[in-house]
N, C-alpha and C positions, 0 to 999 in steps of 0.2 A: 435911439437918437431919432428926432422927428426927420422926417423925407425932406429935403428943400425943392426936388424938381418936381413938378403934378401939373399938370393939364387937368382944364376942363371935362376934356373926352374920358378922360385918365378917373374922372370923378364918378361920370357918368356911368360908364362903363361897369366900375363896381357899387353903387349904387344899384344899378338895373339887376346885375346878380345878384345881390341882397335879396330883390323883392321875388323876382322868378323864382329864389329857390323856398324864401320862407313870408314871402307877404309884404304888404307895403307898412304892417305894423311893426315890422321886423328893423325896421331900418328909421334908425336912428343919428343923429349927426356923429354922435360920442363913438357910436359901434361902426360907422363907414369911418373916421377915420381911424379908428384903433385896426380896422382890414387895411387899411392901404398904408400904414404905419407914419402917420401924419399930425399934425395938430388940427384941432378942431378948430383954429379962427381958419388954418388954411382952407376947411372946407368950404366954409361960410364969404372965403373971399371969390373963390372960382364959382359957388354955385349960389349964394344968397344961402336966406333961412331954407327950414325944412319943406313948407310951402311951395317954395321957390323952386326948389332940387324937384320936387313931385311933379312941378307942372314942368319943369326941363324933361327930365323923363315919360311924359306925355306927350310930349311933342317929338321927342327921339322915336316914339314908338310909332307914332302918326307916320313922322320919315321911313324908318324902316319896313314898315308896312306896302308903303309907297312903292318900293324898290324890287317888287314882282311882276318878273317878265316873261311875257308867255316863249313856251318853247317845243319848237316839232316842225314837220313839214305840212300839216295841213291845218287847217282851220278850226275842225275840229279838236285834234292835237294838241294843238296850242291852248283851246279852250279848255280841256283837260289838265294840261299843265297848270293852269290857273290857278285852277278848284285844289288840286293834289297840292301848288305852295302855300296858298291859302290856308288848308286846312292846318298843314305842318306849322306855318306860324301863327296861329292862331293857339297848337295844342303846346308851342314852344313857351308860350307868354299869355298865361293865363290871369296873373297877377296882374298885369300890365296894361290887359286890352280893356278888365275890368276898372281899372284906375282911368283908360280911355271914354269907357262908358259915362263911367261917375261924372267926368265933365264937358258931357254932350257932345263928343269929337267925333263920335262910331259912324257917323256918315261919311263925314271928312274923312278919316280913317280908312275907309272901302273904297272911295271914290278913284284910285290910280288902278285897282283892281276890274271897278267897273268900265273903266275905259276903256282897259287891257281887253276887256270880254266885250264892249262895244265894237273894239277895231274888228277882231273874229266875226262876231256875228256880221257885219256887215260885209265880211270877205268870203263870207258862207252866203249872202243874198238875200240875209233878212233886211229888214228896213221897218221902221213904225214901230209900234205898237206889239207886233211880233218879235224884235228885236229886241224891247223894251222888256218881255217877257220872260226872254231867253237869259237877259243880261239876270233880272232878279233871279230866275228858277235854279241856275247856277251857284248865285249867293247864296238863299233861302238853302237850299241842297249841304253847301259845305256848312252852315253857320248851326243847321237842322243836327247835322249829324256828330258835330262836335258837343253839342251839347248831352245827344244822348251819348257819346261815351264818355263824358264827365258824372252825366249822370249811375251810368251802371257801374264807375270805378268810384263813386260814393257809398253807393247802395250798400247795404250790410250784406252779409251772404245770407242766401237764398237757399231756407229750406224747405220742401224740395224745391233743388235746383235742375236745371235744363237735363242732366242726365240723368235724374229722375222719373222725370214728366214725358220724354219721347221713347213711344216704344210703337213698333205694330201698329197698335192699336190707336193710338193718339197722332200715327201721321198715317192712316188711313191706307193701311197692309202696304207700304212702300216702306221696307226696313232700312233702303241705303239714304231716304230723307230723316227716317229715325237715329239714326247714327251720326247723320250730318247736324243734325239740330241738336244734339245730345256733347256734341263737341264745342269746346270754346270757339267764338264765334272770332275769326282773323279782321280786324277793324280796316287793317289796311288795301286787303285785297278787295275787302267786302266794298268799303268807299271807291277804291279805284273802278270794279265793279259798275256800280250802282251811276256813278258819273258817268262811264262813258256808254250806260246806255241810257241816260237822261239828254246826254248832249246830242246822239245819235240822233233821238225822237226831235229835239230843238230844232235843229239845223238839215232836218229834210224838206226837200222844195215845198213850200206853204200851197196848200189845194184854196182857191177861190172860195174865199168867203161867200157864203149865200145868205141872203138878207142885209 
């Protein structure tokens, strides 16, 4: 028997899992409401056509996006927490940010992020151009790194693979870097790693330009 009570959000909501878990070609009006146990004019009255529902959920993702607030006691901290939400919902909604891209939003889309990282940088004592810097090198960093592990969880396997190729000899008679390189590589330590000593270098006192 069809559902009579459904919300908007209520549409949304399963709509957006549809495409997260299997693609935006995945979702269809006939198969979101056979999921939410509905008739399909009801779809079509809370969200419009198909069209319609893609670019509502573009714009929910834009919102949500939006909704990253830095968190810690220093400046830096903060600026780290950033990078680490970012990147998480970035690897949450792959489908999603791609469907953001396809119609031109992905600045719009960063921009409560770059804020976030402009108020920091400025409570750290950059200002300018240096700022403007720090605010990219952040983005560039989480945007950089998600793609390469989208790319290496595509990749075929690799023969030979890493604990193949590091031995002795290949990491230059340091056997504890041949076993660390020979091991699967932890993405998340490695990213939280790699930020906070990117943001370290960012947000040290700026030495007098010369020239």
């Amino acid at each position: 028997m069809p559902r009579t009570a459904l919300t908007r959000d209520e549409v949304l909501e399963a709509a957006a899992a549809l495409v997260k878990q299997h693609g935006p070609a995945a979702l269809t009006m006939r198969g979101l409401a056979a999921e939410l146990g509905t008739a399909v004019t009801s779809i079509y009255w809370h969200v419009g056509n198909r069209e319609s529902l893609l670019d509502a959920l573009v714009e929910r993702t834009v919102q949500e996006m939006g909704a990253i607030r830095p968190t810690g006691r220093t400046p830096a901290r903060r600026v780290v927490s950033v990078a680490v939400r970012l990147r998480r919902e970035l690897r949450e909604r792959p489908h999603l940010i791609a469907m953001v891209h396809e119609r031109g939003l992905t600045e719009r889309m960063f921009l409560p992020a770059q804020r976030a990282l402009v108020h920091e940088v400025h409570a750290a004592g950059l200002r300018g151009a240096r700022a403007a810097d720090a605010v990219r090198a952040v983005q560039f960093q989480v945007v950089g790194f998600v793609l390469v592990e989208r790319n290496r969880e595509r990749s075929p396997v690799q023969s030979p693979g890493e604990r193949d190729l590091w031995d002795a000899g290949t990491a230059e008679h340091d056997p504890a870097l041949a076993r660390a390189l020979a091991r699967p590589a932890n993405p998340e330590k490695l990213f939280a790693s790699s930020v906070r000593a990117l943001v370290r270098a960012l947000l040290e006192t700026p030495a007098t330009d010369v020239g």
